[in-house]
mmCIF file of the N, C-alpha and C atoms, coordinates in Angstrom:
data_MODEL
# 
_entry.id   MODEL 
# 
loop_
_atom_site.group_PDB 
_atom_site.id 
_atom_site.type_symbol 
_atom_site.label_atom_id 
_atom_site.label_alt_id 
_atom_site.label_comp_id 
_atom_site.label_asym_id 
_atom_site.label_entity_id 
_atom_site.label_seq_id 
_atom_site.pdbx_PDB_ins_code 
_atom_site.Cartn_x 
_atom_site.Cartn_y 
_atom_site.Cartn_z 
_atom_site.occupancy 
_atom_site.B_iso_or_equiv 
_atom_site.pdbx_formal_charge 
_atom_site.auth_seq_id 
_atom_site.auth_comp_id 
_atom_site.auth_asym_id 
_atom_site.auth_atom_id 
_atom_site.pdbx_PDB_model_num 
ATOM 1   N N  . UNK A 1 1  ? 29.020  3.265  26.323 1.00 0.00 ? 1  UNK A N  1 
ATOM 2   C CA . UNK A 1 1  ? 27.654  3.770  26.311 1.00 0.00 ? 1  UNK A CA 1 
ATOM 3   C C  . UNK A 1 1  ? 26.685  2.600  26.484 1.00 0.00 ? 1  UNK A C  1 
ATOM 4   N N  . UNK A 1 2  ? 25.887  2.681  27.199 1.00 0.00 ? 2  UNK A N  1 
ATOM 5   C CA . UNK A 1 2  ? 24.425  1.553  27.218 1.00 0.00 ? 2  UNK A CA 1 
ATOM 6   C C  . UNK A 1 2  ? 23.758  1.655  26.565 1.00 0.00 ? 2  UNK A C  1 
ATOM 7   N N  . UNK A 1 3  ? 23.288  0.514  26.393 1.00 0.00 ? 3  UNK A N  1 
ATOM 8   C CA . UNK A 1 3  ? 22.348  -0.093 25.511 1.00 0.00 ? 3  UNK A CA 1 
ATOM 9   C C  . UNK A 1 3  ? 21.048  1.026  25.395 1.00 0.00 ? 3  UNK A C  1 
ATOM 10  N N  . UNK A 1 4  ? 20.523  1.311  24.120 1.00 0.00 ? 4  UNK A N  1 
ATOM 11  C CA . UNK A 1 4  ? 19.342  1.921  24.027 1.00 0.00 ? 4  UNK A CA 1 
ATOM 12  C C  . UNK A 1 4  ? 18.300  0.944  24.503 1.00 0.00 ? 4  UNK A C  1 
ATOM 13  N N  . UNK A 1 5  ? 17.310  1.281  25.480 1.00 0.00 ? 5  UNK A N  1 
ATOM 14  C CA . UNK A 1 5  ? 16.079  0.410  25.592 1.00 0.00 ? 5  UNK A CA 1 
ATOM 15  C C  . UNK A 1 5  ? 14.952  0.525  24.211 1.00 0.00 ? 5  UNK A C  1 
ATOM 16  N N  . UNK A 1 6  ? 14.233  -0.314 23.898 1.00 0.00 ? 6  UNK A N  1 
ATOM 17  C CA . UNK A 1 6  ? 13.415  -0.157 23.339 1.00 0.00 ? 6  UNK A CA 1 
ATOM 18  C C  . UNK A 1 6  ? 11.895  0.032  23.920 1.00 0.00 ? 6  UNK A C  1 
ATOM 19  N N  . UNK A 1 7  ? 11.053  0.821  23.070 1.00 0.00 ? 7  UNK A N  1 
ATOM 20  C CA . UNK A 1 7  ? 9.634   0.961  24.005 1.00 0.00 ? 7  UNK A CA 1 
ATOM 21  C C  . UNK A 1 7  ? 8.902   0.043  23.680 1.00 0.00 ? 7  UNK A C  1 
ATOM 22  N N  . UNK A 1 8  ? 8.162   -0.487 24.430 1.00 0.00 ? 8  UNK A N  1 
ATOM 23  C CA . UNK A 1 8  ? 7.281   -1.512 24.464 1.00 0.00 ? 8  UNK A CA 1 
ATOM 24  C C  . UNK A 1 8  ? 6.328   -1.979 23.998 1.00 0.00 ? 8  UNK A C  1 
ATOM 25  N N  . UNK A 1 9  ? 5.638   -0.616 24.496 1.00 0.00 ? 9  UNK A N  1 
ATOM 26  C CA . UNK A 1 9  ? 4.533   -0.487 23.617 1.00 0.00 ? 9  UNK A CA 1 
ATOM 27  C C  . UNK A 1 9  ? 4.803   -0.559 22.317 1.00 0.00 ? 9  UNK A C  1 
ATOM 28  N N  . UNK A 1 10 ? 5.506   0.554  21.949 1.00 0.00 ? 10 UNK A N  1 
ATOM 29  C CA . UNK A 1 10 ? 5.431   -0.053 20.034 1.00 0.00 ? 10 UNK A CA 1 
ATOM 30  C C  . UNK A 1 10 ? 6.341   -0.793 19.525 1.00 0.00 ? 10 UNK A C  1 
ATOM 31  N N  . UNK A 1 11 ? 6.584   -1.750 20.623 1.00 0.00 ? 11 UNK A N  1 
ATOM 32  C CA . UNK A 1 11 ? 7.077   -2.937 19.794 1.00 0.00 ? 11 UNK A CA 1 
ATOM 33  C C  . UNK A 1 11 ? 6.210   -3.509 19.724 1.00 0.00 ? 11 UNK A C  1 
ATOM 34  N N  . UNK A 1 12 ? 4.943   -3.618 20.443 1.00 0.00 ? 12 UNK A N  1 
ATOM 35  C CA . UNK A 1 12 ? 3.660   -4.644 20.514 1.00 0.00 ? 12 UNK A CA 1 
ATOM 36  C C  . UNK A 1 12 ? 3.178   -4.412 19.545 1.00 0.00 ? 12 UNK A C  1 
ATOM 37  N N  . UNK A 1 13 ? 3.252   -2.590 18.875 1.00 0.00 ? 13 UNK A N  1 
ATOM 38  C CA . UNK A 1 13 ? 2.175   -2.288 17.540 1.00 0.00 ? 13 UNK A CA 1 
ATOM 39  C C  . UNK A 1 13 ? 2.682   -2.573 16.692 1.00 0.00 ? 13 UNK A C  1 
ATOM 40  N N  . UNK A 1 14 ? 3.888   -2.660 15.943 1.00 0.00 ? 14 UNK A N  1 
ATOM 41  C CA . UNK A 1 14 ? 4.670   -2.425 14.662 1.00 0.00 ? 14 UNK A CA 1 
ATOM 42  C C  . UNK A 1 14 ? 5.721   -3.387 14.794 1.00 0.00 ? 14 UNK A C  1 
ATOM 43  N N  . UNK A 1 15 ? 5.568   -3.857 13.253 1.00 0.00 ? 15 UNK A N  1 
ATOM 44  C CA . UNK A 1 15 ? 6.393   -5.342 13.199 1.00 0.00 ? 15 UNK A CA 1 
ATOM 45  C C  . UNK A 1 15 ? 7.270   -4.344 12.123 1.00 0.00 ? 15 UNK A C  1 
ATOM 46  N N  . UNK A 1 16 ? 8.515   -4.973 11.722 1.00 0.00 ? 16 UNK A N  1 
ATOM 47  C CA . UNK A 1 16 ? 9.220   -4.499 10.172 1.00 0.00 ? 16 UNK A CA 1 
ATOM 48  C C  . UNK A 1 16 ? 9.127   -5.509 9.425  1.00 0.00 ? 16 UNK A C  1 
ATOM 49  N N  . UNK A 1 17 ? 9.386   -5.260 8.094  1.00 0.00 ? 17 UNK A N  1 
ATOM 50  C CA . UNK A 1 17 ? 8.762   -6.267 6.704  1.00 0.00 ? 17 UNK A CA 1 
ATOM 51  C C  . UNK A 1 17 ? 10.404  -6.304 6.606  1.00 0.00 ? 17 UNK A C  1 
ATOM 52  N N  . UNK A 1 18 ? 10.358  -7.291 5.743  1.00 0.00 ? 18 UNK A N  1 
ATOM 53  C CA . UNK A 1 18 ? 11.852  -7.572 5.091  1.00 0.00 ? 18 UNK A CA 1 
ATOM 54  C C  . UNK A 1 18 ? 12.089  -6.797 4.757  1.00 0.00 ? 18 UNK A C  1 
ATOM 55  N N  . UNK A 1 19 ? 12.032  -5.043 3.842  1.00 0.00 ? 19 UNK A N  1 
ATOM 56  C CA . UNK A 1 19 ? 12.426  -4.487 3.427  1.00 0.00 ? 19 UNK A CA 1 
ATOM 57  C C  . UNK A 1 19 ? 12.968  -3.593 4.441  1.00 0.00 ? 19 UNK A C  1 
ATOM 58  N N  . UNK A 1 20 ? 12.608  -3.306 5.576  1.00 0.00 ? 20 UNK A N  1 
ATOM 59  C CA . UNK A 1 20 ? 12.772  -2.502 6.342  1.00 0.00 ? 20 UNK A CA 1 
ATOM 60  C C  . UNK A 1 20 ? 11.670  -1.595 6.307  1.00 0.00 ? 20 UNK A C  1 
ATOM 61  N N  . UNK A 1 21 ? 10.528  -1.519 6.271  1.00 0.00 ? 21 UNK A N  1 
ATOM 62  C CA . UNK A 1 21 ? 9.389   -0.590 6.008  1.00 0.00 ? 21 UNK A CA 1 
ATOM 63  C C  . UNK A 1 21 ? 8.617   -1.236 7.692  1.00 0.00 ? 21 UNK A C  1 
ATOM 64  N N  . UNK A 1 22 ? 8.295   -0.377 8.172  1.00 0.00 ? 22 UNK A N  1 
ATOM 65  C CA . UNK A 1 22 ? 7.704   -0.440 9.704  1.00 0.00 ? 22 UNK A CA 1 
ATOM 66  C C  . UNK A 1 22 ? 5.553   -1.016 9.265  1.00 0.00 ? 22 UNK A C  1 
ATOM 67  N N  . UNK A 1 23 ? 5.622   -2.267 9.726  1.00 0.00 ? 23 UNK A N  1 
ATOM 68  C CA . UNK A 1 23 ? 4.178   -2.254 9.149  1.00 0.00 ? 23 UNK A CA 1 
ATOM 69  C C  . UNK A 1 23 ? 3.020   -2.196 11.103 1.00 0.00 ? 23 UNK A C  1 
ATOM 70  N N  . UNK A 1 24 ? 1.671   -1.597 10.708 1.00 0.00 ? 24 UNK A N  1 
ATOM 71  C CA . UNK A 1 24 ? 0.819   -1.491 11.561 1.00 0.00 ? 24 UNK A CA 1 
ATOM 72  C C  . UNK A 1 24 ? -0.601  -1.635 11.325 1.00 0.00 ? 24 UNK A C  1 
ATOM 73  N N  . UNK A 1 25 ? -1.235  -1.859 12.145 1.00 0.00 ? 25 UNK A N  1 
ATOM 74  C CA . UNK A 1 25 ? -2.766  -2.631 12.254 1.00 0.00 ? 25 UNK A CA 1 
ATOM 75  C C  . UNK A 1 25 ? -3.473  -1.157 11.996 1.00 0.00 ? 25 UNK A C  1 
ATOM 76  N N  . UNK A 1 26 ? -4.427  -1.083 11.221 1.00 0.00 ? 26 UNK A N  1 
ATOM 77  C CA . UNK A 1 26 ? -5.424  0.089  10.781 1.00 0.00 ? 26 UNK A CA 1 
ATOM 78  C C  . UNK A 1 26 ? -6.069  0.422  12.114 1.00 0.00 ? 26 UNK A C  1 
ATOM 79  N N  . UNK A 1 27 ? -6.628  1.406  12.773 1.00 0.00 ? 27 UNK A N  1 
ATOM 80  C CA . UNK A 1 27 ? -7.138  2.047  13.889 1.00 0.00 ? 27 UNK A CA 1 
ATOM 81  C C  . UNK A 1 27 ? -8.597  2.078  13.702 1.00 0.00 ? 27 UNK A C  1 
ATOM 82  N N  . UNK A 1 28 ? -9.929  2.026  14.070 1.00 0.00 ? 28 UNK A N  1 
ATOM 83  C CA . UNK A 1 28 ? -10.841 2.177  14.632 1.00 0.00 ? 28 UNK A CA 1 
ATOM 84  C C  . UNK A 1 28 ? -11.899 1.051  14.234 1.00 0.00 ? 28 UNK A C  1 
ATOM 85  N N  . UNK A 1 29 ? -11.181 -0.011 14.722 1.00 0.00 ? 29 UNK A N  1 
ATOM 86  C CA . UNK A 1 29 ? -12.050 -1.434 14.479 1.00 0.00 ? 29 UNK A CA 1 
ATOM 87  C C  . UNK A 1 29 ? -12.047 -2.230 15.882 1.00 0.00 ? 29 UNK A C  1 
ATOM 88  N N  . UNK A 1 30 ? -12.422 -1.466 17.077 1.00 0.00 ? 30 UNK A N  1 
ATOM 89  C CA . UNK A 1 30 ? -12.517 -1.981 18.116 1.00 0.00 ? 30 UNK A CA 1 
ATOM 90  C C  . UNK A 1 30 ? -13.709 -1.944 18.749 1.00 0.00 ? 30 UNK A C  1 
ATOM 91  N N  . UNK A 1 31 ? -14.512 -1.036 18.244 1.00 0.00 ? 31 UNK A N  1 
ATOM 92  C CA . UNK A 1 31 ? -16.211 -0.747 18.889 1.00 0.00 ? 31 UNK A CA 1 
ATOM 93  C C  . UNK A 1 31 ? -16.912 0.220  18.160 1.00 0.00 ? 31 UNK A C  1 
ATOM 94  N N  . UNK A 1 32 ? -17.924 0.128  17.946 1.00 0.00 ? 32 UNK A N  1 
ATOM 95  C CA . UNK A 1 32 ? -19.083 0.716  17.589 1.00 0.00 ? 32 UNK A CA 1 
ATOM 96  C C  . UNK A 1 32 ? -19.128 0.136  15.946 1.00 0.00 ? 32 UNK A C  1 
ATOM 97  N N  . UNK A 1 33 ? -18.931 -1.160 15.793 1.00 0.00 ? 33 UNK A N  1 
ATOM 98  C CA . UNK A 1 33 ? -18.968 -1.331 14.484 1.00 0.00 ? 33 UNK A CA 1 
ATOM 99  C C  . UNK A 1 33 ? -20.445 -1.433 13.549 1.00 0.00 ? 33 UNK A C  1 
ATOM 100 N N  . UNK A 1 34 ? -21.236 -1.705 14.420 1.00 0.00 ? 34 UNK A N  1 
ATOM 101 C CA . UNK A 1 34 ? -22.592 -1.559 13.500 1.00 0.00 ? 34 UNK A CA 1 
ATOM 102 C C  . UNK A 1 34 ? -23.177 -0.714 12.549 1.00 0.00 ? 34 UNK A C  1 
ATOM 103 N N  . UNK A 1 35 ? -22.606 0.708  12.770 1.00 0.00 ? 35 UNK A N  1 
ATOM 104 C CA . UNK A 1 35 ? -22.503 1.325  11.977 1.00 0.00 ? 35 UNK A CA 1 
ATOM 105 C C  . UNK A 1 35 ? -21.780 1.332  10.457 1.00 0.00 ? 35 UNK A C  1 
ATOM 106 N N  . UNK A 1 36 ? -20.767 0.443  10.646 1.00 0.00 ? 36 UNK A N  1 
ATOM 107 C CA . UNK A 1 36 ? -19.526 1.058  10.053 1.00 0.00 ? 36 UNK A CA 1 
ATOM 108 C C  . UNK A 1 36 ? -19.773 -0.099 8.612  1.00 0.00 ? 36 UNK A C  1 
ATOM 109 N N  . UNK A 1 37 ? -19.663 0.102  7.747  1.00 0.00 ? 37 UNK A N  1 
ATOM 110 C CA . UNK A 1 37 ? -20.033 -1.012 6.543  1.00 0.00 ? 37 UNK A CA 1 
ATOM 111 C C  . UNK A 1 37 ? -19.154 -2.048 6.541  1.00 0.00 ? 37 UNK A C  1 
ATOM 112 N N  . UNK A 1 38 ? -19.516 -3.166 5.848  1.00 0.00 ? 38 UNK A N  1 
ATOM 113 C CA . UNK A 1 38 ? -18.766 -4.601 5.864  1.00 0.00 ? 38 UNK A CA 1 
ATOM 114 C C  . UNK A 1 38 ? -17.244 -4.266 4.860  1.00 0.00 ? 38 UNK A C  1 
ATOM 115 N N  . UNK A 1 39 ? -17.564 -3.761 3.924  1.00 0.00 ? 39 UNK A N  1 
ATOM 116 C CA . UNK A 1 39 ? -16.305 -3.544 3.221  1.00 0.00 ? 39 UNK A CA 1 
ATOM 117 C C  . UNK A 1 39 ? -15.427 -2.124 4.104  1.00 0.00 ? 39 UNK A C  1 
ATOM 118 N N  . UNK A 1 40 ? -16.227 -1.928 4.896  1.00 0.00 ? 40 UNK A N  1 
ATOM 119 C CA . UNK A 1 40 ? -14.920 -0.516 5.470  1.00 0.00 ? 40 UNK A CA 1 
ATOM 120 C C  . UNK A 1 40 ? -14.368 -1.531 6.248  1.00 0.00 ? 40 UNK A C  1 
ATOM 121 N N  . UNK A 1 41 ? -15.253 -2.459 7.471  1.00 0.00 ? 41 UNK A N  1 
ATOM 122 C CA . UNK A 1 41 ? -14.430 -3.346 7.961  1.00 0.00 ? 41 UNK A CA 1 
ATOM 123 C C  . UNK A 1 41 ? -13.486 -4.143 7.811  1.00 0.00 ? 41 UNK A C  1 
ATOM 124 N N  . UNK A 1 42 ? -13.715 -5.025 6.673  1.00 0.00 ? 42 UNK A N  1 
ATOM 125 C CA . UNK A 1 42 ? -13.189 -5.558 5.693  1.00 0.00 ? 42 UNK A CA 1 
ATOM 126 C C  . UNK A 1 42 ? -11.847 -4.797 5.824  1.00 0.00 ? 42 UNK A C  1 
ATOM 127 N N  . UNK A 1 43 ? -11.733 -3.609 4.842  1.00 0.00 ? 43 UNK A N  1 
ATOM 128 C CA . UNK A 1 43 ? -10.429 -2.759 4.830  1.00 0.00 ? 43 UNK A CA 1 
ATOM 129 C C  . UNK A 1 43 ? -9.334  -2.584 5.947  1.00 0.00 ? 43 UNK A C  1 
ATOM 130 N N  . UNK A 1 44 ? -10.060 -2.264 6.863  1.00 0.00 ? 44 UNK A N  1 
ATOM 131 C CA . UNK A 1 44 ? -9.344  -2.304 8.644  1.00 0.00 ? 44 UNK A CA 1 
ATOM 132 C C  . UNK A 1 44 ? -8.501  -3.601 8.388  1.00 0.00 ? 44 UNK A C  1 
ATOM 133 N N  . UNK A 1 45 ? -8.956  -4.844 8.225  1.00 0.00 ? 45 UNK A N  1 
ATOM 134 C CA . UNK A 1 45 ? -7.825  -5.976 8.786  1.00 0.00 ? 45 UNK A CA 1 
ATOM 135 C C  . UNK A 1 45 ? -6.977  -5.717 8.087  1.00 0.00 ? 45 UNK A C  1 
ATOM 136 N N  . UNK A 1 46 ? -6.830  -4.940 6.566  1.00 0.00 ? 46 UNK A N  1 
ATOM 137 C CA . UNK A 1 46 ? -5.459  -5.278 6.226  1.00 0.00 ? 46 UNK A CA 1 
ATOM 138 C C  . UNK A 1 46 ? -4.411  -4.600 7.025  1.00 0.00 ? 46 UNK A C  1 
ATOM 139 N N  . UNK A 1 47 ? -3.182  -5.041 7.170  1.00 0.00 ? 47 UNK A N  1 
ATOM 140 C CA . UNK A 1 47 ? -2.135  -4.057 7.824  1.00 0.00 ? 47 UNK A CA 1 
ATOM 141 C C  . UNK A 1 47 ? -1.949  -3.021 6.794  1.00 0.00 ? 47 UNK A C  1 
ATOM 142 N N  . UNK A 1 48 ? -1.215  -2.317 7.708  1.00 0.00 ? 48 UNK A N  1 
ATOM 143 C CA . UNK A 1 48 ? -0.531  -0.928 6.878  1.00 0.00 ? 48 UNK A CA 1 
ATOM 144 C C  . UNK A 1 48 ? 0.785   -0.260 6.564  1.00 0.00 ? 48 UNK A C  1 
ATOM 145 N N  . UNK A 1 49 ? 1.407   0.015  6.103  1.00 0.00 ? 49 UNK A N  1 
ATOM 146 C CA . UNK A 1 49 ? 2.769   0.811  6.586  1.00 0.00 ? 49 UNK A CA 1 
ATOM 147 C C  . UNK A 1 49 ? 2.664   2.263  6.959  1.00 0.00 ? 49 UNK A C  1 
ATOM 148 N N  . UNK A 1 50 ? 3.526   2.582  7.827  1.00 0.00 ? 50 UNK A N  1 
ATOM 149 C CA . UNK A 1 50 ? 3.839   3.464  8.699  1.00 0.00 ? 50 UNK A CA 1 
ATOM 150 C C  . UNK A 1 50 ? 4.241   5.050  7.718  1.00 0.00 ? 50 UNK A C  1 
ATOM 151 N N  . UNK A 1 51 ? 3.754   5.993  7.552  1.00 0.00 ? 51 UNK A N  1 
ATOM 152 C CA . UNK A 1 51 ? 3.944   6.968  6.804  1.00 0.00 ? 51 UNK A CA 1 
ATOM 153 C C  . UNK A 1 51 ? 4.958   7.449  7.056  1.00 0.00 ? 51 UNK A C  1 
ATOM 154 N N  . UNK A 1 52 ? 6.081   7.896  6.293  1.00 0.00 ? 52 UNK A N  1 
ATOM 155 C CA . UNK A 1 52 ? 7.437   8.357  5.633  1.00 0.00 ? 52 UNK A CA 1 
ATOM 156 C C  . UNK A 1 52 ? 7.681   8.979  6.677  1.00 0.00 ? 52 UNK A C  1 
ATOM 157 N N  . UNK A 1 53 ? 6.460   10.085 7.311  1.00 0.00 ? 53 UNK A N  1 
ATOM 158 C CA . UNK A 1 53 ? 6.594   11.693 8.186  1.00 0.00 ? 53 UNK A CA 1 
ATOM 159 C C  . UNK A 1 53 ? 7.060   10.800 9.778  1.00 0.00 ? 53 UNK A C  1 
ATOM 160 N N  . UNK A 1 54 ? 6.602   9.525  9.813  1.00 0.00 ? 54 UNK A N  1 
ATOM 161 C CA . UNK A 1 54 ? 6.998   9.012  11.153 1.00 0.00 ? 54 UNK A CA 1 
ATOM 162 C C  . UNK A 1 54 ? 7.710   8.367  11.537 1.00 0.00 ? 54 UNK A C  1 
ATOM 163 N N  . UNK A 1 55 ? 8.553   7.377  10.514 1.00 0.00 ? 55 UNK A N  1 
ATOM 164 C CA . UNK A 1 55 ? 9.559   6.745  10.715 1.00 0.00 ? 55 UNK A CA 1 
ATOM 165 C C  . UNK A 1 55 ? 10.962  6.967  11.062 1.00 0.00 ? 55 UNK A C  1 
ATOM 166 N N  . UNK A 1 56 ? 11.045  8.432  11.142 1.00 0.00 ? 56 UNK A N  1 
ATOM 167 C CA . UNK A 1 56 ? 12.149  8.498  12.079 1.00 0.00 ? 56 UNK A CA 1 
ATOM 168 C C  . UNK A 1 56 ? 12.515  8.576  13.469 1.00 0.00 ? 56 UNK A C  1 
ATOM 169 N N  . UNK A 1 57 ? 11.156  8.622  13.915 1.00 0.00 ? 57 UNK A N  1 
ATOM 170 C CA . UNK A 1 57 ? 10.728  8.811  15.213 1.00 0.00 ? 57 UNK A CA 1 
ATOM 171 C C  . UNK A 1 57 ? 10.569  7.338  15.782 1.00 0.00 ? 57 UNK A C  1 
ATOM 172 N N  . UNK A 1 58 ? 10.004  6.610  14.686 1.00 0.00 ? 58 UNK A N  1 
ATOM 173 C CA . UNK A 1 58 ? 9.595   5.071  15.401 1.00 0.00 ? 58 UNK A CA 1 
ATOM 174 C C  . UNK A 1 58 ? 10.880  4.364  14.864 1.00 0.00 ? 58 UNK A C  1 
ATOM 175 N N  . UNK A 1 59 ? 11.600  4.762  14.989 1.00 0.00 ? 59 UNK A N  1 
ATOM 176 C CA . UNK A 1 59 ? 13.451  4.020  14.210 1.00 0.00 ? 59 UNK A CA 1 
ATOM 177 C C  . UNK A 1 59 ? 14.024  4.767  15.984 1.00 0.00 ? 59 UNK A C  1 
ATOM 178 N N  . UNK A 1 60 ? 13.664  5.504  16.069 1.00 0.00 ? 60 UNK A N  1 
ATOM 179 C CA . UNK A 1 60 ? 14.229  5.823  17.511 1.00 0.00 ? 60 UNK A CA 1 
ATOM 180 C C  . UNK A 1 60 ? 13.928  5.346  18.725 1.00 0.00 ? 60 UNK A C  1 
ATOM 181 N N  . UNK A 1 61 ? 12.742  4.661  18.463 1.00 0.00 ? 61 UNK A N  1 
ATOM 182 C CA . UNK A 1 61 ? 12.015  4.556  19.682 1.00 0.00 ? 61 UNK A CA 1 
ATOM 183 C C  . UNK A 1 61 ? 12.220  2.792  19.281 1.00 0.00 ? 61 UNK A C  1 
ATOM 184 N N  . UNK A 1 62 ? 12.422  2.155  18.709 1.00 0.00 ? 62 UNK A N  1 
ATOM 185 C CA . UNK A 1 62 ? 12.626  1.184  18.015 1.00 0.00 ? 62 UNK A CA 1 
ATOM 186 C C  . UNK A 1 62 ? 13.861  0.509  17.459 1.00 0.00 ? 62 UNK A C  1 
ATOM 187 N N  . UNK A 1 63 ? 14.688  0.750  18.409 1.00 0.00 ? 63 UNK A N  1 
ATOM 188 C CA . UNK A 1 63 ? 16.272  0.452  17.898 1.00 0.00 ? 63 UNK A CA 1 
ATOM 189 C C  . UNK A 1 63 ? 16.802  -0.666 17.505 1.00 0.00 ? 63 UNK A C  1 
ATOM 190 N N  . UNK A 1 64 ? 16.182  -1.662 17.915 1.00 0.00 ? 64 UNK A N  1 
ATOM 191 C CA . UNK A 1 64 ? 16.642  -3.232 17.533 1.00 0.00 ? 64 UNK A CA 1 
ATOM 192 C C  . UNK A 1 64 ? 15.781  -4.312 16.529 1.00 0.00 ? 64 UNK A C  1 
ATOM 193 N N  . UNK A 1 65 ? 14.607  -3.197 16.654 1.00 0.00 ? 65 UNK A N  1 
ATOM 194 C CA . UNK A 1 65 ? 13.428  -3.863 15.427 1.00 0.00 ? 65 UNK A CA 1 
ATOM 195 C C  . UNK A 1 65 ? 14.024  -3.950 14.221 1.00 0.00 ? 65 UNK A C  1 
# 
């Protein structure tokens, strides 16, 4: 059988932590920030982990991560 490819794209988004927990960058800190308060911004940089409901999907798409 051949090799599973992995997708690309979310290998670019999602790193894994030592534990095996899939981690990712918070979403809507790319434009229109003037609005948006210093501490919501603030919040955005931290990374995140990947919710329970999706990781079996990104373990598939993600085979060698």
């Amino acid at each position: 059988m051949p090799k599973m490819k992995t997708k690309r794209a979310a290998a670019k988004r999602f790193q894994k932590t030592g534990t095996g927990k899939l981690k990712r960058a918070k979403a809507y800190k790319s434009h229109i920030l003037t609005k948006k308060t210093t501490k919501r911004k603030r919040n955005l940089r931290k990374p995140a982990i990947t919710d329970a409901t999706n990781v079996k999907n990104m373990k598939r798409i993600l085979p060698y991560q």
